[in-house]
C-alpha positions, 0 to 999 in steps of 0.5 A: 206652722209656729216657730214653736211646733217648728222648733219642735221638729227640728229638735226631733230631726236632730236628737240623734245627730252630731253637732254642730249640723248643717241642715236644709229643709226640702220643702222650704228649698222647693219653695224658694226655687218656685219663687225665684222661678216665676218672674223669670219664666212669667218674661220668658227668661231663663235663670243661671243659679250662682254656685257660691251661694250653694257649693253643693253639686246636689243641691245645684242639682236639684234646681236643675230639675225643678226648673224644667227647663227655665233654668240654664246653666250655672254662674262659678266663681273659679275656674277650678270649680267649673272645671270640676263641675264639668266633671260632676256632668253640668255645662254651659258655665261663665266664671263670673271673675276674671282670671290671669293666671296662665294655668287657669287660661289652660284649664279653660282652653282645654275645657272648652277643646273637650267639648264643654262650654266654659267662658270666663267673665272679663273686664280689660284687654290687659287680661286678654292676651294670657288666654289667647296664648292658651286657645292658641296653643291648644287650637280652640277658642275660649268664649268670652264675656264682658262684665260692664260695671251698673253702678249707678255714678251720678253727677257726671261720675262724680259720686259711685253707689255700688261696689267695684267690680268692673272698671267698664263705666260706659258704651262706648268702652264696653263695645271697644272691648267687645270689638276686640274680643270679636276680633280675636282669632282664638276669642269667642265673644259670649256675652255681657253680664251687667249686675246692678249690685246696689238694687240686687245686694242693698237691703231696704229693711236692715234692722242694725242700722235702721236710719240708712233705710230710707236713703237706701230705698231711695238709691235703689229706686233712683239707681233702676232707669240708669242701670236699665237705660245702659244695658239697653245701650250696649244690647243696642250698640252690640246690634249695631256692630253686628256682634251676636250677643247669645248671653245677657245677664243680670239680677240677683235674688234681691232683684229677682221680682224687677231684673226679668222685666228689663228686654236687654237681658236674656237670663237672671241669676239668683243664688243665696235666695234658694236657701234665703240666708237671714240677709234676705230677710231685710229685702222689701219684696222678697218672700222666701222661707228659711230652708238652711241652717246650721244647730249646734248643742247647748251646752251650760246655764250660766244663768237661769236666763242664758245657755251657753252653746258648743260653737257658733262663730260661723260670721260672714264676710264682707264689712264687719257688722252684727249684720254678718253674725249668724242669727239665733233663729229657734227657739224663738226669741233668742238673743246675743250677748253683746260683749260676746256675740257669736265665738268659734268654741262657745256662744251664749244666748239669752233665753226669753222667759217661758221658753225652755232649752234643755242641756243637749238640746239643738239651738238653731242658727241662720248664717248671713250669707248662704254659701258660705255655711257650706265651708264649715260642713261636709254635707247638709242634712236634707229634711223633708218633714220628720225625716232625713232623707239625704246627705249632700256632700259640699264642696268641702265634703267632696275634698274641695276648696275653690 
């Protein structure tokens, strides 16, 4: 279909809704579960959907039963959310952050108490001793697992490329901490998650900052056999030590098509790939469609060749940079002003020539990132086709912030 017949629909799909809306195209969501599906059921994996990247029970859902049984599980990013997604029916869930809080702690031990399974992802003994305080006194163990930092530190650490996460840089530091946890009395360990945040999350195509590209494909390519070799280490010292190891994670969406292949592992993650925010547009090797986004209305014509839409200023997190600003998506070549960008009540866009937007019309957008539209709306749209056949509450819609 032409962005032009597909622009058309939409606007069909809309013309009775109010805007701004949050939309999510079934089909295209389908497709991008298929996808993301394949290379880890080709190499006997399962897969973990990273739940920030959706925060929509329905969606999550959804994933679920299309996996037929690849996927498993789901990766949180609190505590209080997984225990509310316990109650909404999911289980086998890992925190994928630690926490020291000693409510959390008691909200894990009396998850895992009820009959759920709820681990918590830690990095330092320090964060320990709150949640054995909290499986003590309720008299459960609390599964654990550890989260070994897969930056790629070349010249013997001196140099860092990838974020910080875990302060776990080696084996040997990785295995005293999973030692320690084997130990613990009221500590299961779970696992280890190795997530190799600059091949997974470092896009190689960014068309806003063109000269890193080449630099940044090269890291990439350089950083795989490092990031491989330590994760095989650990699985192998693990062995050795005689400390099971049911869960080894790691990948993400812009790694999907090389993460499967790695034997240390035993599970993937991917998250923003099922609805493929604009960001994954930048990634070689990654084909995916557009299944969410957001409309808002049009508005004003200041100039014949510009209309101003009612609202828009939904920008990403993470470094400042146009590359965290929504992206005009249809009709078709739209453009940003410069000297406004995106704004929380208006934002004009250019209007390529031959190309008509009617005051009242939808003008569509793509967030950067894809969990984090679902912090602006109380429930996506779900299309399939020329019509809507749902409403899924977001967290937000559901009366919850995590």
């Amino acid at each position: 279909m032409t962005a032009a017949a597909l622009y058309d629909r939409y606007r069909r799909v809309l013309a009775q809704e109010h805007l701004p809306c949050a939309v999510v195209d079934l089909d295209a969501f389908e497709s991008n579960i298929d996808t993301l599906l394949a290379p880890a059921r080709a190499a006997h994996k399962t897969l973990r959907p990273a739940t920030k990247s959706l925060r929509c029970p329905e969606l999550l859902r959804r994933i679920a039963e299309r996996g037929d049984g690849v996927v498993r599980g789901l990766m949180c990013y609190a505590v209080a959310e997984a225990a509310w997604l316990v109650e909404q029916g999911f289980d086998d869930l890992f925190v994928a952050y630690p926490s020291c809080q000693p409510s959390d702690a008691r909200t894990l031990a009396a998850l895992n108490a009820g009959g759920a399974t709820v681990a918590l992802m830690v990095d330092d003994a320090e964060q320990l001793p709150c949640l054995e305080t909290a499986a003590r006194e309720v008299g459960c163990a609390i599964p654990v697992l550890i989260e070994v930092d897969m930056s790629w530190r070349p010249l013997g650490g001196a140099l860092h490329v990838g974020v910080r996460r875990s302060p776990l840089h080696d084996v040997d530091a990785a295995l005293a901490l999973a030692e320690r946890i084997a130990g613990s009395e009221h500590l299961r360990f779970r696992g280890v998650m190795g997530y190799e945040a600059q091949i997974a999350g470092l896009q190689d195509d960014n068309p806003f900052a063109p000269l890193m590209n080449g630099p940044k494909r090269l890291l990439k390519s350089l950083s795989r056999g490092p990031v491989r070799a330590l994760r095989q280490s650990l699985a192998q010292g693990l062995k050795e030590r005689g400390i099971p190891c049911p869960v080894f994670n790691g990948g993400g969406t812009g790694s999907i098509h090389w993460s499967p292949g790695d034997e240390a592992l035993t599970e993937v993650t991917a998250g923003s790939g099922f609805l493929d925010s604009h960001l994954f547009d930048y990634f070689v090797g990654v084909e995916l469609q557009p299944a969410a986004f957001f409309a808002v209305q049009a508005v004003r014509r200041p100039a014949s060749n510009i209309v101003t839409c009612h609202g828009g200023g939904w920008v990403a997190s993470g470094e400042a940079g146009a590359d965290k600003l929504p992206r005009p998506w249809l009709p078709e070549g739209l453009k940003l002003l410069d000297l406004e960008g995106m704004g929380e009540v208006q934002t004009p866009v250019v209007v390529p020539a031959g190309t008509r937007i009617a005051l009242g019309d939808p003008v569509l957008f793509r967030h950067a990132k894809a969990g984090e539209l679902a912090e602006h709306v109380t429930s996506y749209l779900l299309v399939r086709g020329d019509e809507i056949v749902g409403r899924a509450p977001t967290y937000r819609g559901e009366g919850e912030c995590f």
